[in-house]
C-alpha positions as CSV (number, residue, x, y, z in Angstrom):
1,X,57.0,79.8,105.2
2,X,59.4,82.7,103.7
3,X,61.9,83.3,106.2
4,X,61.5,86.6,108.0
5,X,64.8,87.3,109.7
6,X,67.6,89.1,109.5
7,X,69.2,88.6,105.5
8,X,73.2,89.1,106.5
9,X,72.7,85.9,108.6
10,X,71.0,83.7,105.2
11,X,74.7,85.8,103.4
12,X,76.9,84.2,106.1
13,X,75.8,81.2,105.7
14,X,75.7,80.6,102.4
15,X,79.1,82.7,102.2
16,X,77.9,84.9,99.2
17,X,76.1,87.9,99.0
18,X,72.6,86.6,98.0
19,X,71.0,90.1,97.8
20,X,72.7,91.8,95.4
21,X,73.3,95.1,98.1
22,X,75.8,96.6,98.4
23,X,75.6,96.8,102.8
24,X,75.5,92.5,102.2
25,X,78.9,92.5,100.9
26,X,80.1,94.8,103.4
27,X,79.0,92.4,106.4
28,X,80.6,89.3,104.2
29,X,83.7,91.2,103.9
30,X,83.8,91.4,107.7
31,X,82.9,88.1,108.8
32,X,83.0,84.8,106.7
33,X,81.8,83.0,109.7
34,X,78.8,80.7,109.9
35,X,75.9,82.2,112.2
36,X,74.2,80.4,115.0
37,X,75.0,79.2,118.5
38,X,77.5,76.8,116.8
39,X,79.0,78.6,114.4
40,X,82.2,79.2,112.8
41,X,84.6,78.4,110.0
42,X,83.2,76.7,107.1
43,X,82.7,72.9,107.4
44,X,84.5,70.8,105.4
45,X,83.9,69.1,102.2
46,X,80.3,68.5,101.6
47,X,78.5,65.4,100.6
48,X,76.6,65.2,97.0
49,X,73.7,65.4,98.9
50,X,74.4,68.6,101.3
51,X,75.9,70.0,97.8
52,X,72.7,69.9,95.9
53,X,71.0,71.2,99.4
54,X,72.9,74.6,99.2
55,X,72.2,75.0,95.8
56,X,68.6,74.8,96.3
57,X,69.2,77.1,99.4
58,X,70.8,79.6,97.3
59,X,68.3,80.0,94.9
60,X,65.1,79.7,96.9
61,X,66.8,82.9,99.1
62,X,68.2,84.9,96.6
63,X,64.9,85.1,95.0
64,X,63.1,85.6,98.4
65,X,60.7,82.5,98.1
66,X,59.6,79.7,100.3
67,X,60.2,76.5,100.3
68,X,56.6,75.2,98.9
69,X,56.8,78.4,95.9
70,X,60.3,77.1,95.2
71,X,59.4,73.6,94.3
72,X,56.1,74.6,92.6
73,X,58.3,76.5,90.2
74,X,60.8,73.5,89.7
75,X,57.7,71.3,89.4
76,X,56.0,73.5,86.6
77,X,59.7,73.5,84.9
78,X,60.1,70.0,85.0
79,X,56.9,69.6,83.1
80,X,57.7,72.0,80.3
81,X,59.9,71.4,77.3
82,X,63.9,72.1,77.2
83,X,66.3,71.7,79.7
84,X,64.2,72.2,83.0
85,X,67.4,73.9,85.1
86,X,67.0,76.9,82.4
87,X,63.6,76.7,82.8
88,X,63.5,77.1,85.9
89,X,65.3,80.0,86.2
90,X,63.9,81.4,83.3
91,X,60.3,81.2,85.0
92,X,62.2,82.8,88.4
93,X,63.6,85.7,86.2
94,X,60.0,86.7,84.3
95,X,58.8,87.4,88.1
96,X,57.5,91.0,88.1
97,X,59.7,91.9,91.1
98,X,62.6,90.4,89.6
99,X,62.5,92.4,86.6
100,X,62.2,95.5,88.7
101,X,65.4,94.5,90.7
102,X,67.1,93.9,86.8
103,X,65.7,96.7,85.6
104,X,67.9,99.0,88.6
105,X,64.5,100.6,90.0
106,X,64.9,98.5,93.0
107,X,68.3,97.8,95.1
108,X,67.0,94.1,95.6
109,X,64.7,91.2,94.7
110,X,63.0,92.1,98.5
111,X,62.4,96.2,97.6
112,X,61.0,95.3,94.2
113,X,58.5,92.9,96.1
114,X,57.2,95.4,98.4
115,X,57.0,98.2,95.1
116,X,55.3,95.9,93.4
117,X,52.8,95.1,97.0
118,X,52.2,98.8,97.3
119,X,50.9,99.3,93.8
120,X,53.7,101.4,92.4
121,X,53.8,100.0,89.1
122,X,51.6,99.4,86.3
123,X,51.8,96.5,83.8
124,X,50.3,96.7,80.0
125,X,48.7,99.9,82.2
126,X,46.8,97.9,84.6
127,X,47.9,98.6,88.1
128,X,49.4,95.2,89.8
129,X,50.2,94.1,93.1
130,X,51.2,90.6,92.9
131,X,55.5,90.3,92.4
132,X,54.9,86.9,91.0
133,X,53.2,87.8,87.9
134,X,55.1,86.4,84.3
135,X,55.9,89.3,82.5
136,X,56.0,88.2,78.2
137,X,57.7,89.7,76.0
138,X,56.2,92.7,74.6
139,X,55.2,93.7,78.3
140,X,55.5,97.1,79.1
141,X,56.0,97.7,82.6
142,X,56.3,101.5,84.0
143,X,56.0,103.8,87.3
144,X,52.3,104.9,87.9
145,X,51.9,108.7,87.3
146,X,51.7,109.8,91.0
147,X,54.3,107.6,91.8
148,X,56.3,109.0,89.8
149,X,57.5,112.2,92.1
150,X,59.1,109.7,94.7
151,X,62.6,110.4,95.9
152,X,63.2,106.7,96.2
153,X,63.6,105.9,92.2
154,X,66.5,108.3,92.4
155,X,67.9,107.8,95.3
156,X,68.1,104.0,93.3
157,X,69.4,105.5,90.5
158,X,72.0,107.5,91.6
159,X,73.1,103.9,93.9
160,X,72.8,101.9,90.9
161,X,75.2,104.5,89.1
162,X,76.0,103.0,85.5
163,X,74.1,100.1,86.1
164,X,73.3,98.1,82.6
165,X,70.2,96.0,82.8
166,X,70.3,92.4,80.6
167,X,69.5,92.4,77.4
168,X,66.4,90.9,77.6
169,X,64.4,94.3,79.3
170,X,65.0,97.6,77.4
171,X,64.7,100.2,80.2
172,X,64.2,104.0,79.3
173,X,65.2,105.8,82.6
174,X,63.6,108.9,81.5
175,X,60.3,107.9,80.8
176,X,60.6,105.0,84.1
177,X,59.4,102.6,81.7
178,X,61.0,98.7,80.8
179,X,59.9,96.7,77.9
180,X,60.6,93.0,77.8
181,X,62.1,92.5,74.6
182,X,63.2,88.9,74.5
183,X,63.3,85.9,77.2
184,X,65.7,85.7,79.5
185,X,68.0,82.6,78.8
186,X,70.6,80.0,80.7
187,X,73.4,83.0,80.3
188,X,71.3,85.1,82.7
189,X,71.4,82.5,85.5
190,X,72.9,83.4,88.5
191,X,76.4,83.1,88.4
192,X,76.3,81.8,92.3
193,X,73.8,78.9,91.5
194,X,74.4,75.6,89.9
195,X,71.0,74.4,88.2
196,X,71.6,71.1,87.5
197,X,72.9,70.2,91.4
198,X,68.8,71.6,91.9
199,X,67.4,69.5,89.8
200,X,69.8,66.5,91.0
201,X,68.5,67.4,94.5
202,X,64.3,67.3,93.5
203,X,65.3,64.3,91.0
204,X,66.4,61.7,94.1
């Protein structure tokens, strides 16, 4: 199941801001304690084992997946050609909420998701609803028309202030339109998750 609850606590314990919001790094700022009945400072060193764990923690919450999604994704990259770590984060980044959240239309990966639920967007101009679609390149993904008037894009704009999305997704803020122009590659990773420990931990 996707977990639910509240995000600062999945922050706290993986120490990092896995969100990308700015309120996130606020709470980490105050408290770098582990949640829970038992909690507190950081345990010591961690085994290979509970390394490879956290790494696949990381990335399953940052991109706001459970556990059986996660590994269907690591599965389909391990079948595919190249280096299956990129791969798999390449296939994670094509998500259609995740290149909302890139794009700067959403503050995070979990407000792109529910944009994307509501029917707020439109693909190749087909109106989607599912955040896990693989964008291509040559995708054109914009705001539908009556959507359009919603205070909430700029409210995200002026939050994002001179946000630059990758250069992989050519966004036109004036006409609320992105274009996937290339593939995302290994440089676009996460800079908070080790791939290879991920593939080390479904590889035992």
């Amino acid at each position: 199941m996707r977990y639910t609850g509240p995000k600062a606590r999945l922050c706290r314990r993986e120490g990092i801001n896995l969100f990308g919001s700015a309120k996130y790094q606020k709470i980490l700022q105050r408290s770098q304690n582990i949640p829970g009945l038992h909690g507190g400072k950081r345990l010591g060193k961690l085994t290979e084992f509970g390394k490879q764990l956290r790494e696949k923690q990381k990335a399953k919450r940052a991109f706001g997946l459970s556990e059986k999604q996660f590994k269907r994704y690591y599965e389909k990259a391990d079948r595919s050609r190249g280096v299956t770590g990129d791969v798999l984060f390449q296939l994670l980044e094509r998500r259609l909420d995740n290149v909302l959240y890139r794009s700067g239309f959403a503050l995070t990966r979990a407000q792109a998701r529910q944009f994307v639920s509501h029917g707020l967007f439109l693909l190749n101009d087909r109106r989607v609803d599912v955040p896990s679609i693989q964008v291509n390149v040559g995708d054109i993904i914009q705001i539908r028309e009556k959507s359009k008037a919603s205070p909430i894009f700029t409210k995200n704009k002026e939050e994002q202030g001179d946000y630059d999305a990758p250069e992989w997704l050519k966004v036109d803020s004036k006409k609320l339109t992105i274009e996937i122009i290339d593939l995302p590659s290994e440089k676009h990773i996460e800079s908070f998750v080790d791939s290879q420990l991920i593939v080390e931990f479904y590889s035992r």
